[in-house]
N, C-alpha and C positions, 0 to 999 in steps of 0.2 A: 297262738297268735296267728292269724291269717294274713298270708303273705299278699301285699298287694300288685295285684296285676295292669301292668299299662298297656297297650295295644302298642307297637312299637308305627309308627306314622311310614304311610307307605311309601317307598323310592318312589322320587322324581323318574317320568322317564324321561331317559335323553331324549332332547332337542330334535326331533329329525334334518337327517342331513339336508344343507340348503343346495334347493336345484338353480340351476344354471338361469339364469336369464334369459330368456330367449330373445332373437334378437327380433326387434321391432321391425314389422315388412313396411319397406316402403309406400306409401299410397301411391300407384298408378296416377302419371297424366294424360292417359289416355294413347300416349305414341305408339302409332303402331308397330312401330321397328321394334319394337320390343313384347311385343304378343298382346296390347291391348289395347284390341279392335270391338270390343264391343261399345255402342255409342251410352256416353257420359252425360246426356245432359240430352234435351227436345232437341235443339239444332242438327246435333249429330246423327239423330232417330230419323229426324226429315230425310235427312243426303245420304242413308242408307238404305233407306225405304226403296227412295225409288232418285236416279239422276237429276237434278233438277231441271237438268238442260232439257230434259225430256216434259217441259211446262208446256214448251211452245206449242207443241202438238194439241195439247188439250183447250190452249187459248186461242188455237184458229178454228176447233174440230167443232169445241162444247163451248167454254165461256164465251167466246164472240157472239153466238147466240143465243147463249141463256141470260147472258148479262150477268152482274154483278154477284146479283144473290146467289146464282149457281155457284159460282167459285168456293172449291174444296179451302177450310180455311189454311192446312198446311202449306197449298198452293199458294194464297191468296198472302201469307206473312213470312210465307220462308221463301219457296223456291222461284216466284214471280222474280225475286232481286236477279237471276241469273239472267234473265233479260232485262234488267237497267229500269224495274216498274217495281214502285212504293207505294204504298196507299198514302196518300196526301191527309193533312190535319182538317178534321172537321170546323167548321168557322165560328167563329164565336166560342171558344172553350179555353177560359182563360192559362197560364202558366201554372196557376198552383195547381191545377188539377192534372198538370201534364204526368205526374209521376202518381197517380190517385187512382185512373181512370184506368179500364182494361182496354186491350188496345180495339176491342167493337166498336168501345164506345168512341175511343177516336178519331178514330180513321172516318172518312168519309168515300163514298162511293166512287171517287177518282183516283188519279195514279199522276206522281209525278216521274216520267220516264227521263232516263238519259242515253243519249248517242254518244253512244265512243270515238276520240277525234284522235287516233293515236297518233303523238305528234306534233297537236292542233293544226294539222294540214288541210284544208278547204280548196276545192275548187269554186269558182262562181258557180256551175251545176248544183254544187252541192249545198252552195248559202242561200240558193232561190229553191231547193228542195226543204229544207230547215225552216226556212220563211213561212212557205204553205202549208207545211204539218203545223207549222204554230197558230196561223191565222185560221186555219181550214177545223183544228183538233184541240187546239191547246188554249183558245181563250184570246189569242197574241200574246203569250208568255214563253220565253227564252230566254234564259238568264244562262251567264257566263259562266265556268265553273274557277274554282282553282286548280281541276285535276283535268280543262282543258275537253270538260262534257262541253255540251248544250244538253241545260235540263228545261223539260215542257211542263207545263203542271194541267192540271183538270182534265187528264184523258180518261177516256171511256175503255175497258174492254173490248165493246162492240168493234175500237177502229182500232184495234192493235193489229189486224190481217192487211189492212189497207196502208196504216203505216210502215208496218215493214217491205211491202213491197216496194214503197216508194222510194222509203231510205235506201233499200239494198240497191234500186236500179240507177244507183249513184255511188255504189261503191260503201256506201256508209253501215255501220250495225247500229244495235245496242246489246249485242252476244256479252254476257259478264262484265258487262257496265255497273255492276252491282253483285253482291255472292261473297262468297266465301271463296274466289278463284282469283285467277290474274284480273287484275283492274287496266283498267287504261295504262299503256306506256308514256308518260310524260317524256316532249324530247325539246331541244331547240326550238322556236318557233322563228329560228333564221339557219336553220340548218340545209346546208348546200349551196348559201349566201351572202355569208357572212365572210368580212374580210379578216376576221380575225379565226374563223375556222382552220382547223390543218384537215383535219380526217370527218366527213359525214359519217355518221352511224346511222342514217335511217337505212340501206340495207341490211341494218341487224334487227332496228325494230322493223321493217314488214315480214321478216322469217320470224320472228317470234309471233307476232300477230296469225300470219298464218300457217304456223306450222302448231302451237299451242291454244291460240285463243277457241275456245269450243272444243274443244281434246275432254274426253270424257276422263282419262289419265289425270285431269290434273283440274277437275271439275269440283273436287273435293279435299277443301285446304281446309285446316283448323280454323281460320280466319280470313280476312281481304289481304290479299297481294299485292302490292305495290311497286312502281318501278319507274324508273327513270334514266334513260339513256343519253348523254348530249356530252359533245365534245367540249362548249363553254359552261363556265360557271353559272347559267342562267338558268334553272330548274333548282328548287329546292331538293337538290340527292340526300342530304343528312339526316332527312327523316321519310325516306322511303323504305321498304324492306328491303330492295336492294338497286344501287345507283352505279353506274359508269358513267366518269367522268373523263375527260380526254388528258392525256398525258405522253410526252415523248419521253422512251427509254432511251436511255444511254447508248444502248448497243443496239438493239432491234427495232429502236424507230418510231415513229405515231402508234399509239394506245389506248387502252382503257384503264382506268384505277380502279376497281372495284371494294365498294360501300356495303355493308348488309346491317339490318338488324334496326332502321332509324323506326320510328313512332311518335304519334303525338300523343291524345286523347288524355286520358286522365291520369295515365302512367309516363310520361314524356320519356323518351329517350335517344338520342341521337345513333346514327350508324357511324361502324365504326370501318375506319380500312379494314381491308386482310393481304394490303402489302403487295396485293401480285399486278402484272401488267398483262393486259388481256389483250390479242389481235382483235381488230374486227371481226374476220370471216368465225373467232371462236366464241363470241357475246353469245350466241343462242345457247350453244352446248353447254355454257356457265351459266347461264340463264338456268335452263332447266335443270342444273344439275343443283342449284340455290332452291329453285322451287321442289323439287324430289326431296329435299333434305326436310324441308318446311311438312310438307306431307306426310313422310315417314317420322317425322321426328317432333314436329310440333304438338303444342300441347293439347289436349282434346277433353278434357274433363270440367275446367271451367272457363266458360267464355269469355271471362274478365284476363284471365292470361293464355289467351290463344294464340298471339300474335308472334311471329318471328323473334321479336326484341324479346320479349322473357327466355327464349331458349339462346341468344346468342348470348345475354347477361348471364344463365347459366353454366356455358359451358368455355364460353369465353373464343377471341378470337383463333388460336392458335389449334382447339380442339375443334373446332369449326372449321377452317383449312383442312386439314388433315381427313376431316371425313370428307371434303369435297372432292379434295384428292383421289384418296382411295377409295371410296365407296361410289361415285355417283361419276368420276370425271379418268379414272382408271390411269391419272398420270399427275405429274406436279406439274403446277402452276411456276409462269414466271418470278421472282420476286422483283418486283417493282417500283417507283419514287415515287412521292406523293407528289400531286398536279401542282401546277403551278398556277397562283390565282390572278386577277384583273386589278390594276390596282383602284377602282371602286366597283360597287356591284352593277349589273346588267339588268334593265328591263325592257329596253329596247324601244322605248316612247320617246316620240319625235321624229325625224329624217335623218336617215341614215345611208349610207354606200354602200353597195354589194360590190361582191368581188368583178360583177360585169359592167361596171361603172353607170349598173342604172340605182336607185332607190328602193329603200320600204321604208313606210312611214307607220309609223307605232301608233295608235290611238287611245282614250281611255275611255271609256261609259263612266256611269256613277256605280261605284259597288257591284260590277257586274249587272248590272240589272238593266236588260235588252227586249227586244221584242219581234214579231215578227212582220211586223210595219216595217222597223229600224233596219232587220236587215235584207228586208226586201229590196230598200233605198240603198242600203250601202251594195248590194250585188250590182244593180244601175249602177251607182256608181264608181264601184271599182271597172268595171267592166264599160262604162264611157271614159278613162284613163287610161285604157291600152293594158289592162290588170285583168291575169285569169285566177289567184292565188291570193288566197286569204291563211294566217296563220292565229289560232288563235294561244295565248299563253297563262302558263300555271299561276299568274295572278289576276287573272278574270280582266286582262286588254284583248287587244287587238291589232293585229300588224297587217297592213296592205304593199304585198311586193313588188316586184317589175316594175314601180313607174320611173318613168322619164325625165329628165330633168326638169323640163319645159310643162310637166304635169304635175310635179311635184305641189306648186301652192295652188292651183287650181281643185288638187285632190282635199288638201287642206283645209282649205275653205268650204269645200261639200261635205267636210266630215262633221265640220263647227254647225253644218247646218241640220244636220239630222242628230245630232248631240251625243258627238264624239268626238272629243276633242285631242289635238296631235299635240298640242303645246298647254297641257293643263298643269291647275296650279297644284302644288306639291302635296296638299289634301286631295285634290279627286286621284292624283298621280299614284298616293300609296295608301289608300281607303280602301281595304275590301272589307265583305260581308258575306254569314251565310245566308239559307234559305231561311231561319228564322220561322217564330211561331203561324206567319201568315201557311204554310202550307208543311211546317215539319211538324210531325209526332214527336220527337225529344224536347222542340225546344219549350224557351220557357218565356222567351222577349222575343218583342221585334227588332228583326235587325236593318234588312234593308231601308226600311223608311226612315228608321234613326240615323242610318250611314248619310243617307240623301242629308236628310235634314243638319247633319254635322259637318259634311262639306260645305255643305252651302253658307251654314254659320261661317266656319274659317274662313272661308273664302271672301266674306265679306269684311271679316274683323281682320284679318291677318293675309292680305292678297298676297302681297310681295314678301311674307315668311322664305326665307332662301336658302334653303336645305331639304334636301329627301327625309319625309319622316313615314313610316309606316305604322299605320291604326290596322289592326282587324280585329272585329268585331263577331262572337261569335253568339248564338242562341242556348246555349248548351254548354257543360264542360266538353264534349266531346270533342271540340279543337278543330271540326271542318275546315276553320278560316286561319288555322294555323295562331292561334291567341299567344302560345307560349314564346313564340318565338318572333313576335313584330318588338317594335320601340313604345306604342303604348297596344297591351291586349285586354281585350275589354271580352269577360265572361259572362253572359247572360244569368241572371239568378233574382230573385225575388228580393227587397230592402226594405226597410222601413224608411220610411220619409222625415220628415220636421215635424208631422203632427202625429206621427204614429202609424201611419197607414200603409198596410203591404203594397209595395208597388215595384213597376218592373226598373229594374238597374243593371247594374253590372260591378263583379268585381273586375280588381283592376290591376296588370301585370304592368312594369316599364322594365325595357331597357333591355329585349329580350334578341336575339336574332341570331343569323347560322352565318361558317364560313365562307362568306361570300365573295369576297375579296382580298386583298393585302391588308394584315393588321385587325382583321375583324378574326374577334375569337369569340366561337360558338357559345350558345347559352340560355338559360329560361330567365334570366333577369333577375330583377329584384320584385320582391312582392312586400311590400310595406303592410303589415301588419292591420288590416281591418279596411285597408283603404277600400271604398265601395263610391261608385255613385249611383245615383238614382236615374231615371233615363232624362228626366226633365233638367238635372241638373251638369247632365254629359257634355253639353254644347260650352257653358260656359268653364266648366272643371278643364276641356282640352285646351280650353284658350287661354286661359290661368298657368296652365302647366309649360303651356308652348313659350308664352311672356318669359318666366322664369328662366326656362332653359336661356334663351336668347338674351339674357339681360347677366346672366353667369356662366356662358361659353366662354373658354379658352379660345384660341386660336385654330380651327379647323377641328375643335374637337366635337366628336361626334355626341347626337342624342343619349345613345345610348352609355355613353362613356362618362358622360355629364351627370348622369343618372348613378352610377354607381358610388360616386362621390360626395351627390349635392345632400345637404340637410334635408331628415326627413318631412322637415316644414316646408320647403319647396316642392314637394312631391306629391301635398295632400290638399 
């Protein structure tokens, strides 16, 4: 009998041993302080290539006479901003195409340029030099900033050699008026005047100005820089990159508080202290030593989180000291109280006292939006009132100093006649706007004309309204006109109508503002869930809204506080 044979089934091999995980590398954001310096993205390829500050050369040598088409386009969309020049929005190109279109096709063959007013300090020299670049270059266009420009729109290449001479033979620039660098210093525009001042800080911002502004050191930031220096609560500091605000220490006397890390745009976020108290004569050396950290340390890989506030949210306030300390300032910082506020906010419209017992009288435009007829008029006439000083402020007014008693309503009445008003109603008073799709590339609405035209509604429906209310209005998420943070903010964006139709509108923020005073706590507001209006239907929706508030206020309670409480039916 044949024995049967089974093939015996082959061992399993063991399992091979499991290897280790290796750890996951970080992705680089690009800081340099940590070994990565090669450029992350087109912006950072530009500003290594070659300085940007190094435009001007080429815009008085070559573009001024080749014109427009000459212009290299890296020059032409990147590094031109380092001199305070944007290609302007081509006309006629509706909102929906803003985000559609490449930027050839939108831009048009001008430039809206800005001058730097650091401070918003003006001489009369300097408001009749502004006047004729605007009437002589610009169209008669000068509009107000909130960061305290004058921006000109429709300039040519050709006159950029001839402007800058003019500007500078007055003291004024547009050097990183624009860029990836320090921007304008926001400061007082009653600073060294004000009865309620202790300590001036403008000899910190003109050492910063010129000891930093055009420093090829610090020509190349991850993003825009931002700053604001002022002893009063009158400067929006809380969403600057970084703020000093005035504060007396306990021990050592009149100070600074220092702020870092504020923002607005699509990622909002406020600055936060870091606790120390700064002398005067030591703002610069903090200065710089905020800005060196931003440079070495900020992020560089994508341009949506460039900004200061993502690394300070990062790393937090206490690891942010400490490198300022040690790394950039080779000492400790005082530690510091936090200021003490105004018990309501400041904007300085109207007549007011200087500590030399003469006047400034605050004025408003509409929306920022000026010209260079208007302030040709107002140089005459500050300058037939015994006035060599104009100031202008971070919400696109207007302050005229030194006058006299005896000048005071005479100035007054000149201002109501060229349409600037010292006693406006509490619509023109907190109405700002940006540039809007008439002349910007991002936006997507018009703002300025809709701002006009919504004052002027209020004003007519709601004169005697008896409260400070603040609207800004912006074209864009991007937050120029400060949206997140007024009492109503109105976002430019495309809507459907009552019959179906894309048209231009806005969404709609309430209730939103910074610590500006006593009892006011910072914030982005409420956003009620879908509220939008249409542009046609803004005028009446702000007068609906304004009704309500004033028909279910408390007792001195404010817009914004009425808002947090009131039913979402009042709201919409």
């Amino acid at each position: 009998m044949a024995l049967s044979t089974t093939t015996p089934a082959p061992a399993t091999p063991p399992a091979p041993a499991a290897r280790p995980a290796r750890p996951r590398k970080a992705r680089g954001e690009g800081q340099w302080a940590v070994g990565h310096t090669e450029p992350l993205n087109p912006n950072e390829r530009i500003k290594k290539d070659d300085d940007p500050l190094n435009v001007r050369a080429r815009i008085e040598n070559i573009y001024a006479h080749t014109g427009f088409a000459g212009i290299d386009p890296q020059d032409l969309r990147g590094r031109f901003r380092w001199w305070g020049l944007y290609t302007q929005r081509k006309a006629g190109i509706d909102g929906g195409r803003t985000a559609v279109l490449e930027p050839h096709e939108l831009e048009d063959e001008f430039f809206m340029l800005r001058v730097r007013i650091d401070g918003g300090a003006l001489t009369v020299a300097q408001l009749r030099v502004i006047a004729e670049i605007s009437t002589e270059f610009a169209r008669d266009t000068a509009d107000l900033t909130d960061r305290q420009n004058v921006q000109f729109h429709w300039i040519r290449v050709e006159d950029m050699p001839e402007i800058w001479r003019r500007l500078e033979s007055v003291g004024l620039q547009t050097t990183e008026a624009c860029g990836d660098c320090p921007r304008i210093v926001l400061g007082s525009p009653v600073a060294g005047v004000s009865t309620e001042e202790v300590l001036d800080p403008t000899p910190a911002i003109d050492t910063i100005v010129e000891r930093y502004v055009g420093d090829p050191r610090y020509s190349n930031l991850p993003r825009k820089f931002k700053t604001s220096i002022s002893w009063l609560a009158d400067t929006p500091h809380e969403v600057n990159d970084i703020s000093l605000l005035g504060v007396v220490h306990p021990q050592h006397g009149p100070g600074f508080d220092l702020w870092v890390g504020g923002g607005l745009s699509t990622n909002p976020r406020l600055a936060e202290r870091l606790g120390v108290w700064v002398p005067l004569d030591e703002i610069p050396d903090v200065w710089e030593g905020v800005v060196g950290i931003f440079r070495d340390y900020g992020y560089r890989r994508l341009r949506n989180r460039a900004r200061l506030k993502f690394l300070l949210a990062d790393w937090g306030v206490a690891k942010f000291r400490e490198v300022l300390e040690k790394e950039y300032l080779g000492r400790a910082l005082i530690d510091g109280p936090a200021p003490d506020l105004p018990e309501k906010p400041i904007d300085h419209i109207g007549v007011h006292r200087q500590r030399d017992g003469r006047n400034y009288v605050g004025a408003a435009p509409v929306v920022g939006r000026s010209s260079g007829t208007q302030l040709s008029r107002l140089a005459d006439l500050v300058a037939r009132h015994g006035s060599d000083r104009v100031r202008l402020t971070p919400y696109q007014k207007l302050l005229v100093l030194d006058v006299a008693d005896d000048q005071v309503e005479p100035l007054v009445a000149g201002l109501r006649g060229i349409g600037l008003e010292a006693r406006p109603s509490a619509w023109r008073r907190g109405t700002m706007a940006c540039t809007g799709i008439e002349y910007c590339k991002l936006a997507i609405v018009e703002t300025k004309a809709r701002g006009e035209e919504l004052v002027a509604r209020l004003e007519e429906r709601l004169r005697d309204f008896d409260t400070d209310i603040s609207i800004h209005i912006n074209g864009c998420p991007n937050a120029c006109a400060r949206t997140q943070v007024a009492d109503i903010g109105l976002k430019g964006q495309l809507v459907m109508d009552a019959q179906g139709r894309q048209v231009e509108g806005f969404q709609v923020h309430l209730g939103g503002g910074l610590g500006m005073a006593q009892g006011q706590t910072a914030g982005f507001g409420r956003k009620v869930r879908g509220l939008k209006a249409t542009a046609e239907e803004l005028p009446g929706y702000v007068e609906r809204l304004a009704r309500n508030y004033l028909a279910g206020r408390t007792d001195g309670e404010s817009f914004a506080d009425w808002v947090v409480r009131a039913d979402e039916g009042l709201l919409t």
